[in-house]
C-alpha positions as CSV (number, residue, x, y, z in Angstrom):
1,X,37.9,87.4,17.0
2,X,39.1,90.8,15.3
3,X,38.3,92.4,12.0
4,X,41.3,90.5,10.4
5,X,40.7,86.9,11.8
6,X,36.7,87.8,11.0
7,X,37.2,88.5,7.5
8,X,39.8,85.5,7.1
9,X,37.2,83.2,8.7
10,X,34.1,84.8,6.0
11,X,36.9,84.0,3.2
12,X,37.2,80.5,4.3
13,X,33.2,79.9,4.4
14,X,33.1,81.3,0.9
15,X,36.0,79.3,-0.5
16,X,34.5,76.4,1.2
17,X,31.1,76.7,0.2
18,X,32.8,76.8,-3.9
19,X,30.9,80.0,-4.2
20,X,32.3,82.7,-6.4
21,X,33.0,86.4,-4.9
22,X,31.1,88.3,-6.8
23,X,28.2,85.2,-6.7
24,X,28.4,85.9,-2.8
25,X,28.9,90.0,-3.2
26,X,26.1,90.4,-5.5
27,X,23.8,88.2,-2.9
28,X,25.0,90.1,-0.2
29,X,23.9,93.7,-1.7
30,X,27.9,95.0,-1.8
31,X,30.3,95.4,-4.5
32,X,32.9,92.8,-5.2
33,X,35.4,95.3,-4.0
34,X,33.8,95.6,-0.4
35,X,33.8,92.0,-0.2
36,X,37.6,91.8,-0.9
37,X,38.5,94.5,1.8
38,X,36.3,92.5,4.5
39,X,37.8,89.7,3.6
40,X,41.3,91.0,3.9
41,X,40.5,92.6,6.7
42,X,40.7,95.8,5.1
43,X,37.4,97.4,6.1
44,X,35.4,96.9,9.2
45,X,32.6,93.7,8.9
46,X,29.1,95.5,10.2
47,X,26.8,93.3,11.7
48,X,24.5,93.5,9.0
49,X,27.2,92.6,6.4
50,X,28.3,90.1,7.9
51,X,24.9,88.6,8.1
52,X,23.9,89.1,4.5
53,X,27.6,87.5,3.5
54,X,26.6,84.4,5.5
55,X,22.9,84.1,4.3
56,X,24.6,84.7,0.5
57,X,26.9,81.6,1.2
58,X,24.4,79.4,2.4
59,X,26.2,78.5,6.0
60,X,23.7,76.8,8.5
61,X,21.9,78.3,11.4
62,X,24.2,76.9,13.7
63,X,27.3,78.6,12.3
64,X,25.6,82.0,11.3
65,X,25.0,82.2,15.0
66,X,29.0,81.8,16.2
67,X,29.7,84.4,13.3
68,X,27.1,86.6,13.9
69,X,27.6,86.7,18.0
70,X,31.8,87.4,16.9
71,X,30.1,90.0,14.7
72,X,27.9,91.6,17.6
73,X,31.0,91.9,19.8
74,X,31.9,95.5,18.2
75,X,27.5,96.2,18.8
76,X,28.0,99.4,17.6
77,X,29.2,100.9,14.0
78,X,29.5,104.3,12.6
79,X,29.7,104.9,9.0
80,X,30.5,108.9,8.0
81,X,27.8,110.1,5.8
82,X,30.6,111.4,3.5
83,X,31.4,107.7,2.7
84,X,27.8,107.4,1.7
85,X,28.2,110.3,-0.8
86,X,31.4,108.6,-2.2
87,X,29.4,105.4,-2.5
88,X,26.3,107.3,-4.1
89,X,23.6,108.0,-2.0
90,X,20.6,106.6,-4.2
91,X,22.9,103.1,-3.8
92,X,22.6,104.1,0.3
93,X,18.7,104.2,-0.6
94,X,18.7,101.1,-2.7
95,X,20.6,99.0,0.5
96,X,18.0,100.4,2.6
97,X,15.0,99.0,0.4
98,X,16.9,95.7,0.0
99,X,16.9,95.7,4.2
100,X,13.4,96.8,5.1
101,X,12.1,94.3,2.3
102,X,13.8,91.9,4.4
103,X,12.9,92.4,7.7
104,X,9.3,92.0,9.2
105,X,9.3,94.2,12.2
106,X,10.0,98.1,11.3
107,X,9.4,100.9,14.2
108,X,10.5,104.7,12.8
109,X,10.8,107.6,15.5
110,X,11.1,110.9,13.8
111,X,11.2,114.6,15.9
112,X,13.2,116.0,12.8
113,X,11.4,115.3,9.5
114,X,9.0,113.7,7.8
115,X,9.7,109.8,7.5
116,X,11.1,109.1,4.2
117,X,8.6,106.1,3.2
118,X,5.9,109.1,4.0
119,X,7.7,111.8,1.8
120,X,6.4,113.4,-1.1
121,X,8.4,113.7,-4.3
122,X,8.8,117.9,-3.6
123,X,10.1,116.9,0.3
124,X,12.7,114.2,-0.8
125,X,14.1,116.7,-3.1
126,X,14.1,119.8,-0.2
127,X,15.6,117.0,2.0
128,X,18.3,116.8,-0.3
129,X,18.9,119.8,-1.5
130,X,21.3,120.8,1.4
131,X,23.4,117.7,0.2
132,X,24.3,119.8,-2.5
133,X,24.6,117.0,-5.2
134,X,24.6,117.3,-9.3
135,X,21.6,117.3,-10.8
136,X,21.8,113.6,-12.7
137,X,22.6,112.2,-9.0
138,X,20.1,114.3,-7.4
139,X,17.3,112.3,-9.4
140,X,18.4,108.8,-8.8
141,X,18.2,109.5,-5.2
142,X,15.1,111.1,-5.6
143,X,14.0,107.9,-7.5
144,X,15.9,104.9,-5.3
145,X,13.7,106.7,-2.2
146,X,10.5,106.6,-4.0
147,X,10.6,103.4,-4.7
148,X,11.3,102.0,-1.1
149,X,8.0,103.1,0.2
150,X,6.8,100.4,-2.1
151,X,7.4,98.3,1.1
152,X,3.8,100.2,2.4
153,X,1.8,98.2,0.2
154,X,3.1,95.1,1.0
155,X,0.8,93.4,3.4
156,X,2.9,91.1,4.9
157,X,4.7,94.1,6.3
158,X,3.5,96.3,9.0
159,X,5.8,99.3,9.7
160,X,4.8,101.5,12.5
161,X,5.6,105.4,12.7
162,X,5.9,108.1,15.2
163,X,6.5,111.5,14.2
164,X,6.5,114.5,16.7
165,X,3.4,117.2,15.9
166,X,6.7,119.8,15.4
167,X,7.7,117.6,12.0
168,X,4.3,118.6,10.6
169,X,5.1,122.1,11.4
170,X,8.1,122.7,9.9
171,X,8.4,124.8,6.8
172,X,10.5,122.8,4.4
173,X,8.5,123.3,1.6
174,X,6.1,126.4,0.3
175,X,2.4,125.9,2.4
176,X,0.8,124.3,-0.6
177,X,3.8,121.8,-0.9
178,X,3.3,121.3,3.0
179,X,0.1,121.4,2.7
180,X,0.1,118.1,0.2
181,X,2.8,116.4,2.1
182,X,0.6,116.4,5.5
183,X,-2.4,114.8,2.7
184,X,-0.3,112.0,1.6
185,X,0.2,111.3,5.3
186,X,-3.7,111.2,5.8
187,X,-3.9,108.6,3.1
188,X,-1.2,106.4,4.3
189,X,-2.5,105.9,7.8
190,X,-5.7,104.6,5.8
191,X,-3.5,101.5,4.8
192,X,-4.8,99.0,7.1
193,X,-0.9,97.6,7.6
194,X,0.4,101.3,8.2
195,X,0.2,102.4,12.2
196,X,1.1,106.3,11.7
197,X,1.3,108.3,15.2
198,X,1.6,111.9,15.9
199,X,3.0,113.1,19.2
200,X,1.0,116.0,20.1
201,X,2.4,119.2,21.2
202,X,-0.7,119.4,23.8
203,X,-0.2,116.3,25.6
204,X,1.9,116.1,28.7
205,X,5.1,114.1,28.3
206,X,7.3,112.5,30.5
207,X,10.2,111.9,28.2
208,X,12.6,114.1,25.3
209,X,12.0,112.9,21.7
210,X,16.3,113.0,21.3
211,X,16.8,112.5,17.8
212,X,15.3,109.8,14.7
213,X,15.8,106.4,15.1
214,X,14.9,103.2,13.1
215,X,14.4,99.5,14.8
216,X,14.3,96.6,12.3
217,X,12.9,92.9,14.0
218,X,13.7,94.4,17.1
219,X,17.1,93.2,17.2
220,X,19.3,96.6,15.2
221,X,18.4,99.7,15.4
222,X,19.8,102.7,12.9
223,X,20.5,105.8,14.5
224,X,21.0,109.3,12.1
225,X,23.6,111.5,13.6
226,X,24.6,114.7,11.7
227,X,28.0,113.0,10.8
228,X,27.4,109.8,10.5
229,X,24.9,106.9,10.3
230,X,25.0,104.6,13.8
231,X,23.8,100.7,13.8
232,X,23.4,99.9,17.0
233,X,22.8,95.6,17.8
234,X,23.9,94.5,21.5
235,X,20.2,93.9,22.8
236,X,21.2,95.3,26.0
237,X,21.1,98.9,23.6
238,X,18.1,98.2,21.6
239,X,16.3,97.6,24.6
240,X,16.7,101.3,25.3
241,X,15.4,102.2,22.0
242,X,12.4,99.9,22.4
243,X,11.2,101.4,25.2
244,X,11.4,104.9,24.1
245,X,9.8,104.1,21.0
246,X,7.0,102.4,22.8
247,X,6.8,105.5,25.5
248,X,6.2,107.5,23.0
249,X,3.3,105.4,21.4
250,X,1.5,104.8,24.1
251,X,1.4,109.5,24.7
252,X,0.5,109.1,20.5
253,X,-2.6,109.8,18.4
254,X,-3.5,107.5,15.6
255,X,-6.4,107.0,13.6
256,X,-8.9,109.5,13.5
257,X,-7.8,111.8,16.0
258,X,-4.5,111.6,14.1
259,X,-6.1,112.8,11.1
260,X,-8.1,115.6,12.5
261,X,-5.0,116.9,14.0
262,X,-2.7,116.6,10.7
263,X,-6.0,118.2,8.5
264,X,-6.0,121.3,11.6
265,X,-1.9,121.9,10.7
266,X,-2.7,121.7,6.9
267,X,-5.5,123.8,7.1
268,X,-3.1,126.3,8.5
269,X,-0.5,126.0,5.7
270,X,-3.6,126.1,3.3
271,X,-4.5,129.8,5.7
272,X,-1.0,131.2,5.2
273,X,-0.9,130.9,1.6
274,X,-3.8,132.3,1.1
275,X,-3.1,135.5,3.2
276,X,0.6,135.3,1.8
């Protein structure tokens, strides 16, 4: 089935079903436009569209299954981060919330930055800042990434985290700003739902961190390349993923340790500034 004959076939399970377009957009976390270019075959159905169009009609189990197997046959999707930034980024961060609020399984790898549910409000913004938006847009994003780490306090969610000891390192921010990043860190990994992990720079290794990666319910998995965002869903792939990610926990140090370690770095910053 290709992207035309896809998007034909959604049409018909919409029409069918007596459910409006924007009804079916709106519960499907797109615009109505989006909808219509899927439809038409216009656009490219993702896997993850295509699954939230489905659930928003209402089809059965049996037939999101046929759909969503024609779906997986293209496992792999890459969306140019300069479509993001037409779309808005903080509506980017807004989809994301929507999709980790609705998945029960969430593993992040990170050897580049600070997790974004860990981030301080100073970090999002230096994250940003490089993006080079206006002011007014700057601050929704700022405030649509904030509010996803609302997902941490949600007990029926346990999201796992494995950052490499470099992240912590990394001057993004003044040392005092660093400094107060690596604290909220320490309090999060007091959450009793929260597993935070630190790859230590001391340990031996027997693998390459490679670059950030996110795996949702063990089944997708979001890859951030510099151009573009990659989703990534043939389970031959994730596999892969799943077994770096749990390489790389087993070499980790959580819990106390974890926190001695992340208090050492900050302790440093706290050093540099005053000596600065």
């Amino acid at each position: 089935m290709n992207r035309t004959d896809l998007g034909a076939a959604l049409r018909a399970l919409r029409e069918a079903s007596d459910k409006e377009a924007k009804a079916v957009a709106r519960g499907a976390l797109m615009s109505p436009s989006k909808l219509s270019k899927i439809e038409t075959g216009k656009a490219p159905a993702g896997v993850v569209d295509v699954e939230r169009i489905l659930t928003a009609i209402g089809v059965s189990e049996e037939v999101k299954a046929k759909y969503m197997a024609a779906a997986r046959a293209a496992a792999t999707e890459a969306t140019a981060w300069r479509l993001f930034r037409r779309l808005g980024y903080h509506r980017k961060q807004q989809q994301i919330r929507a999709l980790d609020e609705s998945m029960g399984s969430l593993k992040l790898f990170q050897p580049s930055l600070i997790p974004g549910l860990l981030q301080t409000p100073e970090y999002v913004r230096a994250v940003l800042a490089r993006k080079d938006l206006a002011e007014e847009t700057l601050a929704k994003t700022i405030s649509a990434r904030l509010e996803r780490q609302q997902v941490l306090y949600d007990s029926g969610k346990q999201p796992q985290f494995i950052i490499t000891e470099s992240v912590l390192r990394w001057r993004l921010l003044p040392p005092p700003m660093m400094a107060g990043q690596l604290d909220r860190i320490v309090s999060l990994s007091r959450l009793p739902n929260v597993d935070i992990r630190i790859v230590s720079l001391a340990a031996d290794q027997v693998d390459v961190p490679g670059h950030s990666f996110v795996i949702r319910d063990d089944r997708i998995v979001t890859v951030e390349a510099v151009h573009a965002e990659i989703v990534v869903t043939d389970p031959r792939d994730v596999a892969v993923y799943l077994q770096k990610f749990e390489g790389f926990a087993r070499t980790a140090v959580s819990g106390d340790a974890l926190r001695s370690l992340i208090e050492g770095i900050r302790d440093d910053f706290l050093r540099q500034q005053e000596t600065a």
